[in-house]
DSSP file (Angstrom, degrees, kcal/mol; ACC not computed):
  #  RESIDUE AA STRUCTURE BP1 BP2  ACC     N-H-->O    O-->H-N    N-H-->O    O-->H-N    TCO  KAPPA ALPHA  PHI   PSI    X-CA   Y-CA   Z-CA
    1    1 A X              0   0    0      0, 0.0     2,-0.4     0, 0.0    46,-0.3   0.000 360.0 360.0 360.0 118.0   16.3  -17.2   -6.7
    2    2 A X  E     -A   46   0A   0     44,-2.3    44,-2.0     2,-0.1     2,-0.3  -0.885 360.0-164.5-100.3 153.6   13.4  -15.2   -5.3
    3    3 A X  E     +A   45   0A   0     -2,-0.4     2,-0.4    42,-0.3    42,-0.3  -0.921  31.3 160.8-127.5  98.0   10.1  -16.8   -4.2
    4    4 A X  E     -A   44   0A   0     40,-1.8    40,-2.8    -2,-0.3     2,-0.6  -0.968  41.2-128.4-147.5 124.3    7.5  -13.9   -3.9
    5    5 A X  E     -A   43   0A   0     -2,-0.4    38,-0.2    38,-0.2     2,-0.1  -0.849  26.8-178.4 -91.9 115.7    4.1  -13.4   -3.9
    6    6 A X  E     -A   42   0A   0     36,-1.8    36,-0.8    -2,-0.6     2,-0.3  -0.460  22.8-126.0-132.8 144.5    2.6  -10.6   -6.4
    7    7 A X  E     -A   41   0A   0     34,-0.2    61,-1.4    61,-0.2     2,-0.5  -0.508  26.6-135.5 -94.8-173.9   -1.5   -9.5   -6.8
    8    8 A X  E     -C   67   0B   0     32,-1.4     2,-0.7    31,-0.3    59,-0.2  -0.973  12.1-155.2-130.2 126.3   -2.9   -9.7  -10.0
    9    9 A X  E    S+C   66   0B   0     57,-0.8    57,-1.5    -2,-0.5     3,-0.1  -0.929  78.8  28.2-115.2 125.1   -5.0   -7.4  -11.5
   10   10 A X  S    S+     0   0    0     -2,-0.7     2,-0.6    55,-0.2    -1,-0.2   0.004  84.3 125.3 121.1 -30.2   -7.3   -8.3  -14.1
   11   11 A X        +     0   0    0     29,-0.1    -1,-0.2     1,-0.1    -3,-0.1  -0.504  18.5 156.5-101.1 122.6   -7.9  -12.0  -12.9
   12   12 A X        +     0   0    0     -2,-0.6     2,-0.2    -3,-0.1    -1,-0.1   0.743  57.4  18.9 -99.2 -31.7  -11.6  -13.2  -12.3
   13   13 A X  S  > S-     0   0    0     27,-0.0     4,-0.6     0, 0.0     5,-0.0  -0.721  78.8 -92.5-126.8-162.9  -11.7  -16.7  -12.6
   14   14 A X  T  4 S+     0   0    0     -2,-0.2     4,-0.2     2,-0.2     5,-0.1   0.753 117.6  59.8 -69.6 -20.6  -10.0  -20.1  -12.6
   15   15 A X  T >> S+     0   0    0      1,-0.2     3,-3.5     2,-0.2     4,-1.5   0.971 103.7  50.7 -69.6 -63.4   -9.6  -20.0  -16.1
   16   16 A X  H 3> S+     0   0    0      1,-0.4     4,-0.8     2,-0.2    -1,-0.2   0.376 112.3  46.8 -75.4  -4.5   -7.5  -16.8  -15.9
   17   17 A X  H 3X S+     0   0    0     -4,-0.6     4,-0.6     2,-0.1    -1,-0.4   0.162 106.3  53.4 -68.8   4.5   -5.4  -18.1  -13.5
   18   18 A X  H <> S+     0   0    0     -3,-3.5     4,-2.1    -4,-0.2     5,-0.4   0.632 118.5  45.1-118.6 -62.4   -5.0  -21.6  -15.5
   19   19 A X  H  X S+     0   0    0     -4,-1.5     4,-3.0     2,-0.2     3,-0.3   0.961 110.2  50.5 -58.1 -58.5   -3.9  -18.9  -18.3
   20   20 A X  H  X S+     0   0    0     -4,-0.8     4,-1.8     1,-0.2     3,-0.3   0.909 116.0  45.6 -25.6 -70.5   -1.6  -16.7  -15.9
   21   21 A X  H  X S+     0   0    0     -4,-0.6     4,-2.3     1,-0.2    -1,-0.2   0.790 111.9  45.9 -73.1 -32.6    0.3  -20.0  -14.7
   22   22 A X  H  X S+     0   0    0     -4,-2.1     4,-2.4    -3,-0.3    -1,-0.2   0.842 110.7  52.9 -65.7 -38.6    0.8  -21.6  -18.0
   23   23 A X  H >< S+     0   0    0     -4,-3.0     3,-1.4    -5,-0.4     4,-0.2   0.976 117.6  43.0 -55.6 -77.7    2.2  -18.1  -19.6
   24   24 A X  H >< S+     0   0    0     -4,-1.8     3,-2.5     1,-0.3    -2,-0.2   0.817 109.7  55.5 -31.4 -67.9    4.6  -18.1  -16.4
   25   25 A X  H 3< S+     0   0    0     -4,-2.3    -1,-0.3     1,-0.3    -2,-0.2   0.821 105.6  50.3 -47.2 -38.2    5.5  -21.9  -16.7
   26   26 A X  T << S+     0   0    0     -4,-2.4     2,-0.5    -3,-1.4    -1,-0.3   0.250  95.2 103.3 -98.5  26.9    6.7  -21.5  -20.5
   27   27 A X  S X  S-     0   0    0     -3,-2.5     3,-1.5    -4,-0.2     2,-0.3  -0.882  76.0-119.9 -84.1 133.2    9.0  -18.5  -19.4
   28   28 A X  T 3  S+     0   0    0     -2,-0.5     3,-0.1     1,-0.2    -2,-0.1  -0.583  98.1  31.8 -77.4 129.0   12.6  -18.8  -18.9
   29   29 A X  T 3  S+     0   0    0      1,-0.4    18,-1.6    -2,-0.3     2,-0.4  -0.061  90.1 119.0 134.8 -17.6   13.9  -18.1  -15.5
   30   30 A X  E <   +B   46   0A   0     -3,-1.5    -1,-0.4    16,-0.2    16,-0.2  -0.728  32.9 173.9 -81.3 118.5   10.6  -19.4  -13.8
   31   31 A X  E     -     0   0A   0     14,-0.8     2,-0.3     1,-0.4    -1,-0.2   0.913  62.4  -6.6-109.5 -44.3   11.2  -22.1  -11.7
   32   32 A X  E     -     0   0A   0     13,-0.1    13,-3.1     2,-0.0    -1,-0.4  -0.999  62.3-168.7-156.2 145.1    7.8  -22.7  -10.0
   33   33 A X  E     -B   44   0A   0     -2,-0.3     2,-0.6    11,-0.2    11,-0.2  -0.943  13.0-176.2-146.3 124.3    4.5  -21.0  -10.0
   34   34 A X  E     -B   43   0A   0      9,-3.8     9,-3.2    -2,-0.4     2,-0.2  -0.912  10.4-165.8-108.2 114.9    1.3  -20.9   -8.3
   35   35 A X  E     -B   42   0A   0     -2,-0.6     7,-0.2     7,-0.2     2,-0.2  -0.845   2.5-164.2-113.2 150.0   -1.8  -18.6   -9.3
   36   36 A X  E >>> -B   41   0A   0      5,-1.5     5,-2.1    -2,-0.2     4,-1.5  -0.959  12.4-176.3-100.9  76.9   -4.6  -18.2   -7.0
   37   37 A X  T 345S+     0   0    0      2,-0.2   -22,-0.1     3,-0.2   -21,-0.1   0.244  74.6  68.6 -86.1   6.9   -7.3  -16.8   -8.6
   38   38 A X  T 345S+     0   0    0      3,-0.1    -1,-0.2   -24,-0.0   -24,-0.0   0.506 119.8  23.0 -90.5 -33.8   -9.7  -16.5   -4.9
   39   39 A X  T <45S-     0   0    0     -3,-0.9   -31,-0.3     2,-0.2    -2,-0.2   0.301 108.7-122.6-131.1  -7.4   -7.4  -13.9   -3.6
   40   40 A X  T  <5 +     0   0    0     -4,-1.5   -32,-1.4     1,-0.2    -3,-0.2   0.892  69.8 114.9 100.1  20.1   -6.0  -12.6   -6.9
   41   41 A X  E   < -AB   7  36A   0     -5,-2.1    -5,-1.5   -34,-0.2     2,-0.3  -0.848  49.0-148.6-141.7 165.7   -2.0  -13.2   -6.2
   42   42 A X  E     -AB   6  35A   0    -36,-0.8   -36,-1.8    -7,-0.2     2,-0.6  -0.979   6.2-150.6-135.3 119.2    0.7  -15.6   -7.8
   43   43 A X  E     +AB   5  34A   0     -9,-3.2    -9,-3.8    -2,-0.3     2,-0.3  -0.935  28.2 177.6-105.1 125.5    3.6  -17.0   -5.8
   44   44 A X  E     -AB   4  33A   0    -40,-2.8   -40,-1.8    -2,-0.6     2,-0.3  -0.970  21.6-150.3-129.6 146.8    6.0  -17.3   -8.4
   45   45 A X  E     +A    3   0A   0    -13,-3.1   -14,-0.8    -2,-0.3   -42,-0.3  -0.663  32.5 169.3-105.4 151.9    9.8  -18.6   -7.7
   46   46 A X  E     -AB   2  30A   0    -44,-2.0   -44,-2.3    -2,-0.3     2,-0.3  -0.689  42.9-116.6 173.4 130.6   12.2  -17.1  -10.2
   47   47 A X    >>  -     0   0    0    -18,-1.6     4,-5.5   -46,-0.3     3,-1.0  -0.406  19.1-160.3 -97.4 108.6   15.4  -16.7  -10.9
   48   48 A X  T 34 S+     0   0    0     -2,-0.3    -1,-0.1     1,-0.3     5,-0.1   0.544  92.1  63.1 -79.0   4.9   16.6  -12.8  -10.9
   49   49 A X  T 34 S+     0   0    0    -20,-0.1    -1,-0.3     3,-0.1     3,-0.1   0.582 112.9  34.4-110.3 -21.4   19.6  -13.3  -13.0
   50   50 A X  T <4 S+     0   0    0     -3,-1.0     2,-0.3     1,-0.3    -2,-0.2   0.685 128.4   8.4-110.9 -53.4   17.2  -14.6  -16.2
   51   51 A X     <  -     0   0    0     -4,-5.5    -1,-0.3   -22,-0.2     2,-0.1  -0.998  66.7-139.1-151.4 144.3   13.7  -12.2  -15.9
   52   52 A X     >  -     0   0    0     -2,-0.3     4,-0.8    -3,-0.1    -3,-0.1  -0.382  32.0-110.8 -86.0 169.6   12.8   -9.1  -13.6
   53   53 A X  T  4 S+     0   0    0      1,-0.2    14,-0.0     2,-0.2    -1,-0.0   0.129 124.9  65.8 -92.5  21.5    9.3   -8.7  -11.9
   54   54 A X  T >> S+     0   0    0      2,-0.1     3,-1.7     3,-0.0     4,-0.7   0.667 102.2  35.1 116.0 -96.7    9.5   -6.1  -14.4
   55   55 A X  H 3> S+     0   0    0      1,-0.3     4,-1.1     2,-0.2    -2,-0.2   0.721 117.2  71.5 -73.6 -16.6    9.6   -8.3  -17.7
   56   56 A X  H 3< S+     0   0    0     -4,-0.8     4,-0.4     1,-0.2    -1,-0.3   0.831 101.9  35.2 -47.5 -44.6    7.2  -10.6  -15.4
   57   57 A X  H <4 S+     0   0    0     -3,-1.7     3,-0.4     1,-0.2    -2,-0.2   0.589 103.9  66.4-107.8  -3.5    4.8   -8.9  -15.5
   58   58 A X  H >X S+     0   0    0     -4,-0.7     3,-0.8     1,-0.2     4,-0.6   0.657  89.0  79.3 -69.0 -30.1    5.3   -7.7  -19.0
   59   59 A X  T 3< S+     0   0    0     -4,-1.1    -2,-0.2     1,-0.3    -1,-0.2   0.766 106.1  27.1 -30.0 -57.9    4.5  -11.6  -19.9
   60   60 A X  T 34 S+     0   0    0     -3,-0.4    -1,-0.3    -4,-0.4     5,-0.3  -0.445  87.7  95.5-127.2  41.1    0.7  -10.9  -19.4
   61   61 A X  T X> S+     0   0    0     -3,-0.8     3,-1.1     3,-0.1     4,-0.7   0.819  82.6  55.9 -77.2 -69.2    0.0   -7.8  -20.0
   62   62 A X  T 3< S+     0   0    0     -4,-0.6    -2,-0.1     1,-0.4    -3,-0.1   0.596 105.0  54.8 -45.7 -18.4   -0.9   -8.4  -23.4
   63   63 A X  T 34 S-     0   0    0      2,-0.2    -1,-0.4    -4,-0.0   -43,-0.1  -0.262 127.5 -93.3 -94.9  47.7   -3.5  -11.0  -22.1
   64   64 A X  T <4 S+     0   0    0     -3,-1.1     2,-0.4     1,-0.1    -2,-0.2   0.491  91.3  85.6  74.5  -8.3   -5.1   -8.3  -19.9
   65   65 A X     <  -     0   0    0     -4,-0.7     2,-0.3    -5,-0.3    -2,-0.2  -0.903  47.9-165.5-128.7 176.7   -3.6   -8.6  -16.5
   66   66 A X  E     -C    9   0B   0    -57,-1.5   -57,-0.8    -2,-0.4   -55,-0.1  -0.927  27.0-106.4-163.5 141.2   -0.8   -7.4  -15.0
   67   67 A X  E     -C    8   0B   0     -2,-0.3     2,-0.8   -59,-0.2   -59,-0.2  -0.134  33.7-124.3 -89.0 161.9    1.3   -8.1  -11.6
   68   68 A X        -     0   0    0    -61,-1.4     3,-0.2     1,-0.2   -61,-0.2  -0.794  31.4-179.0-117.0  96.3    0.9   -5.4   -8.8
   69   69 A X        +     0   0    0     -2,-0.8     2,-1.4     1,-0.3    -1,-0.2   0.904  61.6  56.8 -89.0 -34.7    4.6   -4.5   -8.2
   70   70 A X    >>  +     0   0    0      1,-0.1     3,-1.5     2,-0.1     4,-0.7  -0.535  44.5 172.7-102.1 104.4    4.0   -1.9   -5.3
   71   71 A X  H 3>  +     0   0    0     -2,-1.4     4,-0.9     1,-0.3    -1,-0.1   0.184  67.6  84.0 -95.0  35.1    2.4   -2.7   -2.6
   72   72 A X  H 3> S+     0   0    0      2,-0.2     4,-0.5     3,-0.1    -1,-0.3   0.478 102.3  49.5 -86.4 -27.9    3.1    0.8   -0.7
   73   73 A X  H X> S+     0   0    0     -3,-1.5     4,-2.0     2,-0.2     3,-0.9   0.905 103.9  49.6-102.8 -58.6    0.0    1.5   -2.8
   74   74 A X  H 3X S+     0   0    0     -4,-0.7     4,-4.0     2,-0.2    -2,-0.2   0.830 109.1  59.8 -23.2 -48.7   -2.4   -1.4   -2.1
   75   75 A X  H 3X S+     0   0    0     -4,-0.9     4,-0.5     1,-0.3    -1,-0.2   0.890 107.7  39.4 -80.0 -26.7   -1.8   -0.7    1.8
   76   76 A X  H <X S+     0   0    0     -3,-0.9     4,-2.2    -4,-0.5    -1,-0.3   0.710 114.5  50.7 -78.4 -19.3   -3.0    2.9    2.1
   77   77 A X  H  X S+     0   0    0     -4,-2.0     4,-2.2     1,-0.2     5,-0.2   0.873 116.6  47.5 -98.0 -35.3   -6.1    2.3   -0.4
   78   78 A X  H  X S+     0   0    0     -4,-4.0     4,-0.7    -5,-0.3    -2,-0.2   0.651 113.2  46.4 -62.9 -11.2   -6.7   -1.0    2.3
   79   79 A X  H  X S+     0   0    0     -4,-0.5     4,-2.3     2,-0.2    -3,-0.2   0.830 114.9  49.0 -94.8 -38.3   -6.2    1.3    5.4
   80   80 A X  H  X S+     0   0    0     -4,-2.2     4,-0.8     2,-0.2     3,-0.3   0.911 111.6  44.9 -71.6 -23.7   -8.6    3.9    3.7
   81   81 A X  H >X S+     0   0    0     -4,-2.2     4,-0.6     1,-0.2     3,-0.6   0.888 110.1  58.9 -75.7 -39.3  -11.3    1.4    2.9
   82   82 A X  H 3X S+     0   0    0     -4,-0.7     4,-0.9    -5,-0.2     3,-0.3   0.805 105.2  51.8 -25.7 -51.0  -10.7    0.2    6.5
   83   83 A X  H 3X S+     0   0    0     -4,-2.3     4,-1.1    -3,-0.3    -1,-0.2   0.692 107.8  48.1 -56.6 -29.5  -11.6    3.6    7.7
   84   84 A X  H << S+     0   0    0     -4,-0.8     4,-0.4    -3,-0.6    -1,-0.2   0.252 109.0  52.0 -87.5  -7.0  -14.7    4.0    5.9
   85   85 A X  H  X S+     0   0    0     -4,-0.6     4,-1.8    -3,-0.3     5,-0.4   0.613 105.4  55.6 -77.2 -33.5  -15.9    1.0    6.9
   86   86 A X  H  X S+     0   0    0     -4,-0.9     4,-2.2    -5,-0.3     3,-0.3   0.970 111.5  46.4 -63.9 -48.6  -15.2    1.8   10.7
   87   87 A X  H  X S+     0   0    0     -4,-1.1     4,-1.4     1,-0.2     5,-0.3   0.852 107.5  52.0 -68.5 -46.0  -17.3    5.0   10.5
   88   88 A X  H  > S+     0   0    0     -4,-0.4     4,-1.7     1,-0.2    -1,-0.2   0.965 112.0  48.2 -74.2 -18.5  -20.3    3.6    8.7
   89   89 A X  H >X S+     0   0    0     -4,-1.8     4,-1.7    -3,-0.3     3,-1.2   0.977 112.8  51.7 -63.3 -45.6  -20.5    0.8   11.5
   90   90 A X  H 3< S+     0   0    0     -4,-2.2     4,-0.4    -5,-0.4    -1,-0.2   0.768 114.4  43.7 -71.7  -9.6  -20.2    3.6   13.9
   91   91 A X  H 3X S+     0   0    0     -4,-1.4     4,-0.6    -5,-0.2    -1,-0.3   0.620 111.3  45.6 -87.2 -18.5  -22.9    5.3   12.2
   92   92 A X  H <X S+     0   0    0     -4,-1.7     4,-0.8    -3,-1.2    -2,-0.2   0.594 100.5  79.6-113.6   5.2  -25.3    2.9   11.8
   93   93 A X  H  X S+     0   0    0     -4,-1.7     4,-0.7     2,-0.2     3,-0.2   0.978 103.7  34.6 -26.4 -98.4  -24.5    1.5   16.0
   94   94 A X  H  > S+     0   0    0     -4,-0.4     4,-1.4     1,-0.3     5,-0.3   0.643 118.6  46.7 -59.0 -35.6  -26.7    4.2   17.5
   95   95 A X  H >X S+     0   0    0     -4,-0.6     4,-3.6     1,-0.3     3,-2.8   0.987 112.7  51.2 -80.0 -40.0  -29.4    4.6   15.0
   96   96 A X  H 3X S+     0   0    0     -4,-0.8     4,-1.5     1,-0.3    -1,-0.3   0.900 114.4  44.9 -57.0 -26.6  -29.8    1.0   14.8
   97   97 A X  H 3X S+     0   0    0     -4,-0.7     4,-1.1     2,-0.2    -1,-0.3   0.714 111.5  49.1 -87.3  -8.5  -30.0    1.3   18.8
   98   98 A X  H <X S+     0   0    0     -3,-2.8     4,-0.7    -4,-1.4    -2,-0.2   0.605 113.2  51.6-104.1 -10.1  -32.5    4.4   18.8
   99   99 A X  H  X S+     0   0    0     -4,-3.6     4,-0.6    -5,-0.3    -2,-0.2   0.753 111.2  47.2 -94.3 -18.5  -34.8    2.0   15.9
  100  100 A X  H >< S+     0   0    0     -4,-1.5     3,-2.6    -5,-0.5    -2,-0.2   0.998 111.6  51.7 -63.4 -52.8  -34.7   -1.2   18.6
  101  101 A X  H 3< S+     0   0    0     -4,-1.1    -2,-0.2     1,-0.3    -1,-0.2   0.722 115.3  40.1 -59.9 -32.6  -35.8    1.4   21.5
  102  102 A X  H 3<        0   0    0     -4,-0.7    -1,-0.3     1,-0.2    -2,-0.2   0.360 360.0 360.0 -87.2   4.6  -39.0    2.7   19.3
  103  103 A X    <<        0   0    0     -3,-2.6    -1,-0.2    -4,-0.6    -2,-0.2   0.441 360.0 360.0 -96.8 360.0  -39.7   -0.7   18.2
């Protein structure tokens, strides 16, 4: 049995997380499943011997989402948007400090 938590792509509200977990609940091999539609991720328990994260995620594809199997990718596109946030704060420090001093 694995119990792993997966993002979601495609899901925007609580309904589409109400849809997510019911598609998952009437699969075989799915023992228990919780979607989170606030952060976008599903911890779903599941029996590797029955369905891959694979054929999981194959489940919903045809309703428009689809589970986020690498997250190798997720952590470099969060480190770069992490970087580019650090640099405009460090740009907008000093001017914001050179508009207090002329005010």
């Amino acid at each position: 049995m694995i119990d792993k938590t997966y993002k979601i792509k495609g899901m925007h509200c609580a309904s589409c997380a109400g849809i997510i977990e019911k598609t998952f609940k009437k699969t075989e091999g799915v023992l228990l499943v919780s979607v989170n539609y606030g952060n976008e991720s599903a911890k779903i328990s599941f029996d590797e011997t029955k369905i891959s994260k694979e054929e999981l995620s194959k489940q919903i594809e045809p309703l428009g989402y689809s589970l986020v199997l690498n997250n190798v990718v997720n952590e470099k596109k969060e480190n770069s948007e992490l970087k580019d946030t650090k640099t405009k704060i460090m740009t907008a420090i000093p001017i914001a400090a050179i508009s207090i001093l002329f005010m």
